[in-house]
C-alpha positions as CSV (number, residue, x, y, z in Angstrom):
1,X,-15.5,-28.1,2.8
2,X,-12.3,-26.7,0.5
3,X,-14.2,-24.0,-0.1
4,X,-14.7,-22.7,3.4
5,X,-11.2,-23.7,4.8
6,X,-9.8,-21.5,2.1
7,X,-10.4,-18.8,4.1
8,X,-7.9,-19.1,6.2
9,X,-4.9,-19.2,3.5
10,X,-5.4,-16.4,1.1
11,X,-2.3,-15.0,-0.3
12,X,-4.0,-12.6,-3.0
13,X,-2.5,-9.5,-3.8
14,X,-4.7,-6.1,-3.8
15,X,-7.0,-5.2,-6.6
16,X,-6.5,-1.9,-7.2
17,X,-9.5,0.2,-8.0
18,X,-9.4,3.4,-9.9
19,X,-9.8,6.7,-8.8
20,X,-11.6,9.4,-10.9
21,X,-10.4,12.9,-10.1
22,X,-13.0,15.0,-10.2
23,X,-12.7,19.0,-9.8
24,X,-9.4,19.8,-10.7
25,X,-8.0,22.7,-8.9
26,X,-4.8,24.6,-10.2
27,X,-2.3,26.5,-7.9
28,X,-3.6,26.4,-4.1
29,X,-1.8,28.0,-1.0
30,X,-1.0,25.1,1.1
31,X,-3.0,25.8,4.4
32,X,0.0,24.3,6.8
33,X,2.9,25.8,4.6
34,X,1.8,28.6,3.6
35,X,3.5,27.8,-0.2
36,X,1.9,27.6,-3.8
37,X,1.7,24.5,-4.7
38,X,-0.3,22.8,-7.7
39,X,-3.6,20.9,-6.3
40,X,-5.3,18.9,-8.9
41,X,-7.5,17.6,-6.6
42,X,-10.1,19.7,-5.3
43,X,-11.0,20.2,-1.6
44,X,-14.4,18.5,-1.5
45,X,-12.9,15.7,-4.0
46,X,-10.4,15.2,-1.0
47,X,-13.4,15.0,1.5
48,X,-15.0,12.4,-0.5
49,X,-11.7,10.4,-0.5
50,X,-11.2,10.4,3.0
51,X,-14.8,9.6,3.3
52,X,-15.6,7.0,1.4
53,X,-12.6,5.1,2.0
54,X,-12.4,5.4,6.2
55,X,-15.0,2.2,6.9
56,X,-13.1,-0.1,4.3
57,X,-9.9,1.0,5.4
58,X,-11.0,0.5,9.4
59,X,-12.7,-3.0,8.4
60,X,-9.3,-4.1,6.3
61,X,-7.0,-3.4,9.7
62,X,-8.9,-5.5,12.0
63,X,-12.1,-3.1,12.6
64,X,-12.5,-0.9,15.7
65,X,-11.3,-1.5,18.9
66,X,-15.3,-1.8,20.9
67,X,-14.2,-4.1,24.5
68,X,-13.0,-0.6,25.7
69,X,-15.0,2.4,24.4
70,X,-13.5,4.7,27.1
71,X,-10.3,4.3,25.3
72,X,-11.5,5.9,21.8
73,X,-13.0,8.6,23.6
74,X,-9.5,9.4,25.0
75,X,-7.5,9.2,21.9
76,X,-10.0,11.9,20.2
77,X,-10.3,14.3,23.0
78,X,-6.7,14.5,22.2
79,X,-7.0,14.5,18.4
80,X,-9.8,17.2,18.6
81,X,-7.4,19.2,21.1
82,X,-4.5,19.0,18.5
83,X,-7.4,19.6,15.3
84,X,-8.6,22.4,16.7
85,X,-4.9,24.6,17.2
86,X,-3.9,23.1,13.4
87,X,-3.6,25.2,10.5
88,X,-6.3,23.8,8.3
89,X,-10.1,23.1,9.5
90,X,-11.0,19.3,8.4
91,X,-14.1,17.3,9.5
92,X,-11.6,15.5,11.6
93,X,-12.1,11.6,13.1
94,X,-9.9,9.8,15.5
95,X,-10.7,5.9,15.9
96,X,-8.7,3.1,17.5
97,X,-8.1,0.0,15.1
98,X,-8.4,-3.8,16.7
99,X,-4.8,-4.4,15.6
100,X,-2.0,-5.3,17.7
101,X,0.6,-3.7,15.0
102,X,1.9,-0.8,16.2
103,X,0.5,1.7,13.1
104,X,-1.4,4.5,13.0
105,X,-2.4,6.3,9.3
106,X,-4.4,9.3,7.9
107,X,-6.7,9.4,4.6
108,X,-7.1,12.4,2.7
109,X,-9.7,14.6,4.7
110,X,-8.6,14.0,8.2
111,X,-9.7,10.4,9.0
112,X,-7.3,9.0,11.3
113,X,-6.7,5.9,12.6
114,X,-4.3,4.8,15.6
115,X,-4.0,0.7,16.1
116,X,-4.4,-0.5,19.7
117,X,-1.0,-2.1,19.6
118,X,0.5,1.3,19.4
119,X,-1.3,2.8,22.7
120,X,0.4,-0.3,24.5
121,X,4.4,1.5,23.1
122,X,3.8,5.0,24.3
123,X,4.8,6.1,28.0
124,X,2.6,9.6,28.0
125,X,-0.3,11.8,26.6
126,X,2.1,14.1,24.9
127,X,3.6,11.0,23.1
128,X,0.2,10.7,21.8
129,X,-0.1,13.8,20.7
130,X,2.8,13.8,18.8
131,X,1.6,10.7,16.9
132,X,-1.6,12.4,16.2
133,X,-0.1,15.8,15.3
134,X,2.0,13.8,13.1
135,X,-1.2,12.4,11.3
136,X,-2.7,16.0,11.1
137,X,-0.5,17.4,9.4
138,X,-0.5,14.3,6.5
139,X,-4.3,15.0,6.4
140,X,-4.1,19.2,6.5
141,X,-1.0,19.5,4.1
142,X,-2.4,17.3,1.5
143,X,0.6,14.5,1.9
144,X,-2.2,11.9,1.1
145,X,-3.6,14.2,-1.8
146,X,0.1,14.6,-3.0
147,X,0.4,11.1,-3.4
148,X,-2.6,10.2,-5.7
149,X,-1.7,13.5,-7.4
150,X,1.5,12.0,-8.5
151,X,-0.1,8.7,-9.6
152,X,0.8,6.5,-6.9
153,X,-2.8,4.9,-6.2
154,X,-3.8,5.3,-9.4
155,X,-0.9,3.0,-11.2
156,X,-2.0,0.6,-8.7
157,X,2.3,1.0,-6.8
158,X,1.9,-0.3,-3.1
159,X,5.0,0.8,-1.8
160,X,5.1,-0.9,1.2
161,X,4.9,-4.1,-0.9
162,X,6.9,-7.2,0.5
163,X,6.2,-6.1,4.3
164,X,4.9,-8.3,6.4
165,X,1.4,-8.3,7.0
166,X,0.2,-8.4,10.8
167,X,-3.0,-10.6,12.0
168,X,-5.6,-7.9,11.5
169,X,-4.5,-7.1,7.7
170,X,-7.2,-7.9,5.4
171,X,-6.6,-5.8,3.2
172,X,-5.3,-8.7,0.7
173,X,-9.4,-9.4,0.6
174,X,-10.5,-6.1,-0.8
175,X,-12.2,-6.0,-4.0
176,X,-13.3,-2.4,-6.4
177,X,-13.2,1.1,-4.8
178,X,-12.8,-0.1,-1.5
179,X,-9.1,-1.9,-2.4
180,X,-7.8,1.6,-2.9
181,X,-7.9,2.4,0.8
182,X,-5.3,0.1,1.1
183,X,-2.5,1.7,-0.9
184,X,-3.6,5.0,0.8
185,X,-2.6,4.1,4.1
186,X,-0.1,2.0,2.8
187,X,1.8,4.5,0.8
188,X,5.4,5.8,1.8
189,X,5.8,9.5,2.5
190,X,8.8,11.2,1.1
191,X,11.6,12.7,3.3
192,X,10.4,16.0,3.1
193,X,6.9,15.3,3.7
194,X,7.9,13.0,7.0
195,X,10.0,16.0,7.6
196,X,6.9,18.3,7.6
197,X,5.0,16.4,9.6
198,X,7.5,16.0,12.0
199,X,7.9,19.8,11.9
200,X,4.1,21.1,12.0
201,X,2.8,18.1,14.2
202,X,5.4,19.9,17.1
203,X,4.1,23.2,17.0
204,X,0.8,22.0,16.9
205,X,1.4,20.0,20.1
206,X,2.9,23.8,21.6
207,X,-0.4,25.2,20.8
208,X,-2.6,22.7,22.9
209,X,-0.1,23.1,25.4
210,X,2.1,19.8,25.3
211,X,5.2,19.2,26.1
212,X,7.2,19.3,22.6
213,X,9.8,17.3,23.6
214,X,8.2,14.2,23.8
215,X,8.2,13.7,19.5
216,X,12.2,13.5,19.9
217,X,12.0,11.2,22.9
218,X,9.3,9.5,20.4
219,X,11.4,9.6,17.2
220,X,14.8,8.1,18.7
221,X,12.4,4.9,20.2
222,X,11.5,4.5,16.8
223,X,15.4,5.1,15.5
224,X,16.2,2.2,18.4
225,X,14.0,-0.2,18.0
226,X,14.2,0.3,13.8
227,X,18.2,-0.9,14.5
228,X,17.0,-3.5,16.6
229,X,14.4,-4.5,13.7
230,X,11.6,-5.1,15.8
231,X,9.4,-7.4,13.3
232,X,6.0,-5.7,14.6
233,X,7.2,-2.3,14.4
234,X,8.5,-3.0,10.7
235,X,5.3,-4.2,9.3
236,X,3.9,-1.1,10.7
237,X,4.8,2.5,11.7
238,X,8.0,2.0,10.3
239,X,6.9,0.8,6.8
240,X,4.7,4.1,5.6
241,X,7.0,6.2,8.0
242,X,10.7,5.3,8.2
243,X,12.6,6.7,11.6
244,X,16.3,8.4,10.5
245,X,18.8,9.7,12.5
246,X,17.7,13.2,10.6
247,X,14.6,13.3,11.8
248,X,15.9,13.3,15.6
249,X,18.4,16.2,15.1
250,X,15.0,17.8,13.0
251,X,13.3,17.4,16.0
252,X,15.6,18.7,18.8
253,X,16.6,21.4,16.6
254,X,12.2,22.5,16.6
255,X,11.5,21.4,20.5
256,X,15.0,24.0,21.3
257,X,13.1,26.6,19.7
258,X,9.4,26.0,20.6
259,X,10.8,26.5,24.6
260,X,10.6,24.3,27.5
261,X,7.5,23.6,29.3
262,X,4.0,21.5,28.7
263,X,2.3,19.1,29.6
264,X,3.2,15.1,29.8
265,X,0.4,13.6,30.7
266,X,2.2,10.7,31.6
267,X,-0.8,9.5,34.9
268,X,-3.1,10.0,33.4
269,X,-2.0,7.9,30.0
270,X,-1.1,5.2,31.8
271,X,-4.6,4.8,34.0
272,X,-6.0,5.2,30.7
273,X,-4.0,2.5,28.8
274,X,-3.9,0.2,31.9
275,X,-6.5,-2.2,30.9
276,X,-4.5,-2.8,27.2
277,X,-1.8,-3.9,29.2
278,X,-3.6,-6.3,31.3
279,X,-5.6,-7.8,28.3
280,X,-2.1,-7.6,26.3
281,X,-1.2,-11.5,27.2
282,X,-5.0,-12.4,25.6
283,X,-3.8,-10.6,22.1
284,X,-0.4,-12.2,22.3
285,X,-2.5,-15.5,22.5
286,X,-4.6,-15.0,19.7
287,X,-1.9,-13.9,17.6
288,X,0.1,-16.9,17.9
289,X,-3.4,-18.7,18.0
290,X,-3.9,-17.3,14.1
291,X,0.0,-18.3,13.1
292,X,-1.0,-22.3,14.6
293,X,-4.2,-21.9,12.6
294,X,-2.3,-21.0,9.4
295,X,0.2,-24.3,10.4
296,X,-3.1,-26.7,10.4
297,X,-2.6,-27.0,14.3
298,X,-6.1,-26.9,15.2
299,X,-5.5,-28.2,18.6
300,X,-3.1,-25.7,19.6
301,X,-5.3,-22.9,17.9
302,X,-8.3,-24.1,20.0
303,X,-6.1,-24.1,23.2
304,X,-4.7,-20.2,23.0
305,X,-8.4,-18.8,21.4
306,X,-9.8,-20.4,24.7
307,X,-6.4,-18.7,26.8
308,X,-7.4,-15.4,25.2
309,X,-11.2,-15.6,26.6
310,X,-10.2,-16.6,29.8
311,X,-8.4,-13.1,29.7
312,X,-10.8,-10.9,28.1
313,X,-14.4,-12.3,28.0
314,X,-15.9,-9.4,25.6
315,X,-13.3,-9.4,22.8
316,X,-15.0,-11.1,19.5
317,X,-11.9,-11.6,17.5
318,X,-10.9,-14.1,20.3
319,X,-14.6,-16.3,19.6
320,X,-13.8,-15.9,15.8
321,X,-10.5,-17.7,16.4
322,X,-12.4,-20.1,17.9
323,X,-15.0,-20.5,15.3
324,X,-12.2,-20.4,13.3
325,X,-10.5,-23.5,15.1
326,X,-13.6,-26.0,15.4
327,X,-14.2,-25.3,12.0
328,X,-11.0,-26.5,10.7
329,X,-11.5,-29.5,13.1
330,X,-15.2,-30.4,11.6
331,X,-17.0,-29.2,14.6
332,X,-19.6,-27.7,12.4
333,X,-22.3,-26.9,14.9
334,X,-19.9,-25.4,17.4
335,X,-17.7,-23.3,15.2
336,X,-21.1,-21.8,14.4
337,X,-21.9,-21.1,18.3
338,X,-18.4,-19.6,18.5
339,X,-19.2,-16.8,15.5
340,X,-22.6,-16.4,16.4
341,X,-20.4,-15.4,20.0
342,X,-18.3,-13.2,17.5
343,X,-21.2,-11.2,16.1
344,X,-23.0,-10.6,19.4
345,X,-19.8,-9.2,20.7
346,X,-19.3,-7.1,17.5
347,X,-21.5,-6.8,14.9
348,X,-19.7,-4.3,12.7
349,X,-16.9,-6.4,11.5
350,X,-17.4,-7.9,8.2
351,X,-15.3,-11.0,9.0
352,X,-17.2,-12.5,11.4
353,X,-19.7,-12.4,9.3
354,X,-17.7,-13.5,6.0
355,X,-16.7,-17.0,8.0
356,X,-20.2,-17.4,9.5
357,X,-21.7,-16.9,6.3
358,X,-19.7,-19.5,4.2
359,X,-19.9,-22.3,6.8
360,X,-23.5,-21.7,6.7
361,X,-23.3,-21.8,3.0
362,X,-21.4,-25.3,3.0
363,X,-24.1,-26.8,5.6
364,X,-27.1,-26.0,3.1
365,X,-28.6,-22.9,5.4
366,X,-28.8,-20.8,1.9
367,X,-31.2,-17.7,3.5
368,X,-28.8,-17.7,6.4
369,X,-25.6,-17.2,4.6
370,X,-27.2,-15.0,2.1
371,X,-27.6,-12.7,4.7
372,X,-24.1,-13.0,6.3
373,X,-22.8,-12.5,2.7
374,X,-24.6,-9.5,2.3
375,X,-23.9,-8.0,5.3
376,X,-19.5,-9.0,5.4
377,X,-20.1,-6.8,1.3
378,X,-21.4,-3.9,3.0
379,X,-18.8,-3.9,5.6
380,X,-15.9,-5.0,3.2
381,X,-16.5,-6.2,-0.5
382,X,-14.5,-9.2,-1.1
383,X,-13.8,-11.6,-3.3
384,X,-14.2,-14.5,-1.1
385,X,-18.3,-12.7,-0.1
386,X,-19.0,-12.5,-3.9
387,X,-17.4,-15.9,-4.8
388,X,-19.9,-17.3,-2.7
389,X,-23.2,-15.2,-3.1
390,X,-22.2,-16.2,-6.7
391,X,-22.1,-19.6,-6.2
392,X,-25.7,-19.3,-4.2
393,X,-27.2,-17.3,-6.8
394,X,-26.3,-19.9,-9.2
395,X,-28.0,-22.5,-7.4
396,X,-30.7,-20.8,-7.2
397,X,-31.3,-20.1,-10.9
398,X,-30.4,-16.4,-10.5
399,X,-28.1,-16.3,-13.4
400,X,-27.8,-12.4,-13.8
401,X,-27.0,-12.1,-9.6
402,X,-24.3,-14.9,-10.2
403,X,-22.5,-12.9,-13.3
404,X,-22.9,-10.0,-11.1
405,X,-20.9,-11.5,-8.1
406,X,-18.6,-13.4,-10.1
407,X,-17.2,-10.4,-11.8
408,X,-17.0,-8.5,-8.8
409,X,-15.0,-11.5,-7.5
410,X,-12.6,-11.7,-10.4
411,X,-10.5,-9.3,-10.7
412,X,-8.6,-10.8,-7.1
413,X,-5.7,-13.0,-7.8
414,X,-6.9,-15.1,-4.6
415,X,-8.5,-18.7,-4.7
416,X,-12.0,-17.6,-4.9
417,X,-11.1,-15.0,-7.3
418,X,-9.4,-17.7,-9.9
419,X,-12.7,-19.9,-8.8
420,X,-14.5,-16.8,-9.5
421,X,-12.9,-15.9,-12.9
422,X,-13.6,-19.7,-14.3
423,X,-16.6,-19.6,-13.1
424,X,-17.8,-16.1,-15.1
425,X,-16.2,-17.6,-18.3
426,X,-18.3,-20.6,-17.8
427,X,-21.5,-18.5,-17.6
428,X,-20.9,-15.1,-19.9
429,X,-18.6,-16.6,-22.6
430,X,-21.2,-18.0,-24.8
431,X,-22.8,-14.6,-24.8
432,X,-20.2,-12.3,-25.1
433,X,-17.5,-14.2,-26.5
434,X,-15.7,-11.2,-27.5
435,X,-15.3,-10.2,-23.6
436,X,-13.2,-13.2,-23.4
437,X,-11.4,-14.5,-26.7
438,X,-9.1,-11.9,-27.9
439,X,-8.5,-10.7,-31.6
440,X,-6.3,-8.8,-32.8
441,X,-4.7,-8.3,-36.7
442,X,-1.5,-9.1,-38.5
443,X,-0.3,-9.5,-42.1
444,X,2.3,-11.9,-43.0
445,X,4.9,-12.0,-46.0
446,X,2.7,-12.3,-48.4
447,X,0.2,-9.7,-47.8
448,X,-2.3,-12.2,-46.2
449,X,-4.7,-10.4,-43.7
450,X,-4.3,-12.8,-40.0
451,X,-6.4,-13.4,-37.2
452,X,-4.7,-13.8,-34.0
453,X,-6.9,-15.5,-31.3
454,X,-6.0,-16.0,-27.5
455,X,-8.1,-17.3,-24.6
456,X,-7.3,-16.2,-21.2
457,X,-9.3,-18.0,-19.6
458,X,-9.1,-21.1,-17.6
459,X,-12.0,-22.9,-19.9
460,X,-11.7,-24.3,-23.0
461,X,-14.0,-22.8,-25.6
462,X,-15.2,-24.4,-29.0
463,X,-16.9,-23.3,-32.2
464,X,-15.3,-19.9,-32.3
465,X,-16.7,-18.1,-35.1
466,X,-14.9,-14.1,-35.9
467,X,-15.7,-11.3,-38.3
468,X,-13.5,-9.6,-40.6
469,X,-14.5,-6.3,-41.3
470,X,-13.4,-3.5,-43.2
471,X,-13.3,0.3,-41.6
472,X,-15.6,2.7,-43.5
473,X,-16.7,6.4,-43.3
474,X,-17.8,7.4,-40.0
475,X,-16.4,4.6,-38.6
476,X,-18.9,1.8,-39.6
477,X,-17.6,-1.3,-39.6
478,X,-18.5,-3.5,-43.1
479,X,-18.2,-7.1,-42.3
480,X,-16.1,-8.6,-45.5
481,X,-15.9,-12.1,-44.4
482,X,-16.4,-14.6,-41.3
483,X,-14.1,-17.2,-40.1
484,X,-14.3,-20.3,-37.6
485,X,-12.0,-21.6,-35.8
486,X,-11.7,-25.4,-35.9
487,X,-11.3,-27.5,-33.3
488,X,-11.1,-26.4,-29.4
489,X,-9.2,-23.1,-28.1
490,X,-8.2,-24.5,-24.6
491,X,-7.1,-22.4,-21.5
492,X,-3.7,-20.0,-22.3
493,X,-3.9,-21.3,-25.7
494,X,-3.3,-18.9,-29.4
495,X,-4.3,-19.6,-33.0
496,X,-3.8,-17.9,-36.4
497,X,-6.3,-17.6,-38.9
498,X,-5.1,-16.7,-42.6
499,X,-7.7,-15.0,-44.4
500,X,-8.4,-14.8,-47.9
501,X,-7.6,-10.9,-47.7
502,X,-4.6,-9.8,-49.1
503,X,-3.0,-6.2,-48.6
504,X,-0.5,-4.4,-50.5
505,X,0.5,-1.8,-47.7
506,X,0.9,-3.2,-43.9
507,X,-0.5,0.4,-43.2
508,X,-4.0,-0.5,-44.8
509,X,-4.3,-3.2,-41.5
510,X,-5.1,0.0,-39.6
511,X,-8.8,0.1,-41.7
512,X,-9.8,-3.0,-40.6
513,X,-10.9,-5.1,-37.9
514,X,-12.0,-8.6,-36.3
515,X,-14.5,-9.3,-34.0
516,X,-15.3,-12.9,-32.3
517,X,-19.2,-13.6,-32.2
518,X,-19.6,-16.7,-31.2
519,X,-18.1,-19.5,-28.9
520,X,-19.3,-22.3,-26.5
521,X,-17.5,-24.1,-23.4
522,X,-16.4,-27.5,-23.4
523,X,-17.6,-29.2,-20.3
């Protein structure tokens, strides 16, 4: 069962998805600052952004937090008290993310998100509210907008690269549009933007009548525990918005002039949180449950997944830990019980689905893990889902569907997405060989036209057969000779061809061109 265990050590970096920007804009009035600025994305392009990438982005940090709905409500009562004194009108959403990381982030659009572990660091509601002002502003000053503006999503730059990922990450799984989420709510914040949320995110916090000075208690926490280098708050908060000594005196220097006076909130936050802090030993569990997974200590996995429901009963992530565990012990049938546990508890989570799905895959239960497949893809696409509908689609004799999954599953950097890659060459390569054996021109001394072949693949291809042609009006191609290569072209492996074409000018290589049009696989 390789395959299925594979799951639980993937190590893929993100494949980054490309944005289109639609509707460029021009000069804009920012609606927070009140300065011209250029906006070459337009407002409803924004919308769309924040949109379609809120679900993916939720599913990739651990899903939303369900064993306490009471809890969500809160956090956007207070979100929609902050959204509705702020300085730009946004279809605003406030969730609360299954991750114990302390984190919270905003997509273009106003679609927030605040992880659980970062309720359980706060003393008060007005601590809160200056997280969530803080998040406003990135969504209503176009901070997010900024930073696909100035290419950072686009040229595929994560620049919190090399920071730890917590337990609920899965964002290393994303595959097409949805892997861009991830570098959204990933991405670094200049100074001056930080600086401008700091700024804004206060005086909204005046207007729905908190107590400003709780975002300079907040920021020198943050300065304090960044000095003590708190490994949870550095793969979080700290990595997409870095604490400084500046921002304090910032801070201080607004609170001083918004006045004394506001509300704390500080009783009513802590009734609220309360029950985070009692389940917060269960969490603790099943985070050092997933690190013994990751060692192959099954046993000891087992032992703190079973800890954690003896806590808290209704959370699912603790039944997929379990699943998770007697799967990696060969208790088939009751690693299956465990997820089927997992969905019941929380059926919008694409991973408890994803592991389901392949176990049932590896026992035979096609129909059944077909449908867990399907429904992990419309949660999250990943590579690992599409690896394996592939594979089932190709048992089945649904060649198209298998092509289809496979190169959805290829462009990840993960396991299945090598598998997946080999796989596609295997299958599309004899029909379009020119997807996959490269061609390109040279000349050499003596004015001979070459053919330079590569195969990137990891299969070895044989009987490769390439056209020569010559570049005519209009841009016709006229096919002057054909060429085969002889031998095999294994995996990472070049060639030269020389041609019978000779050249008297280097510059003439420009009007013509090769083309590969045949090729097989070795088996």
């Amino acid at each position: 069962m390789s395959g299925y265990r594979g799951l639980f050590n993937i190590t893929s970096r993100l494949f980054l998805g490309m944005l289109v920007l639609a509707g460029l804009s021009g000069c804009a009035t920012n609606p927070v600052t009140g300065k011209s600025e250029l906006a070459l994305i337009s407002e409803q392009s924004e919308l769309e952004i924040g949109q379609k990438q809120y679900q993916p982005s939720r599913q990739m940090q651990g899903g939303d937090y369900k064993v306490e709905p009471e809890i969500t409500r809160y956090v956007q009562q207070v979100g929609q008290r902050l959204a509705a004194v702020s300085d730009r009108k946004l279809p605003y959403e406030f969730v609360v993310l299954n991750d114990s990381t302390p984190n919270a982030w905003a997509l273009p659009g106003g679609k927030i998100a605040v992880n659980r572990g970062l309720l359980l660091e706060l003393n008060n509601e007005a601590e809160l509210a200056a997280v969530l002002g803080h998040e406003i502003v990135h969504a209503a000053a176009r901070h997010g907008a900024k930073g696909i503006e100035r290419g950072v999503v686009l040229q595929g730059v994560l620049l919190a690269a090399g920071v730890a990922a917590s337990d609920s990450d899965y964002s290393q799984l994303a595959v097409g549009a949805a892997a861009v989420g991830a570098n959204l709510i990933n991405q670094g914040y200049s100074r001056d933007a930080e600086l401008e949320a700091d700024h804004y995110g206060m005086v909204y916090m005046a207007r729905a009548g908190y107590d400003p000075q709780a975002a300079v208690g907040l920021q020198e926490t943050f300065v304090r525990l960044s000095k003590d280098r708190k490994e949870n708050w550095l793969s979080g908060l700290f990595a997409s918005h870095p604490p400084s000594a500046e921002r304090v005196e910032k801070n201080r220097q607004r609170a001083r002039e918004l006045g004394q006076g506001g509300e704390l909130g500080a009783e009513r936050y802590q009734q609220m949180v309360g029950v985070l802090k009692k389940t917060a030993p269960a969490y603790a569990a099943y985070t050092e449950g997933r690190a013994a997974l990751q060692k192959k200590q099954s046993d000891k996995a087992l032992m703190l997944a079973d800890r954690a429901i003896g806590i808290e009963p209704r959370e699912a992530l603790f039944y997929g830990l379990k699943g998770d565990a007697l799967a990696q012990q060969g208790a088939d049938t009751k690693a299956l019980t465990a997820y089927d546990k997992a969905v019941t508890l929380d059926d919008g989570f694409f991973r408890h689905y994803l592991v389901r799905g392949a176990l049932k895959a590896e026992l035979g239960d096609r129909s059944g893990a077909r449908r867990d497949l399907n429904r992990s893809v419309e949660l999250l696409p990943t590579a690992d889902a599409h690896y394996l509908l592939g594979g089932l689609a190709l048992r089945e004799g649904d060649r198209p569907n298998a092509i289809a999954h496979y190169q959805q599953a290829s462009g990840a950097s993960s396991e299945h997405g090598k598998a997946a890659a080999t796989a596609l060459a295997r299958l599309d390569l004899p029909e379009h060989p020119g997807r996959y054996i490269k061609s390109r021109l040279g000349i050499d001394r003596t004015g001979s036209v070459l053919i330079h072949l590569e195969n990137p693949t990891a299969v070895t291809a044989r009987d490769i057969r390439v056209q020569l042609g010559e570049l005519g009006a209009g841009g016709r191609v006229f096919v002057r000779a054909e060429y085969r290569v002889p031998g095999a072209l294994g995996a990472g492996q070049a060639v030269s061809l020389q041609t019978d074409i000779r050249l008297s000018d280097s510059k003439q290589l420009n009007r013509w061109d090769s083309r590969v049009i045949g090729a097989a696989v070795v088996e």
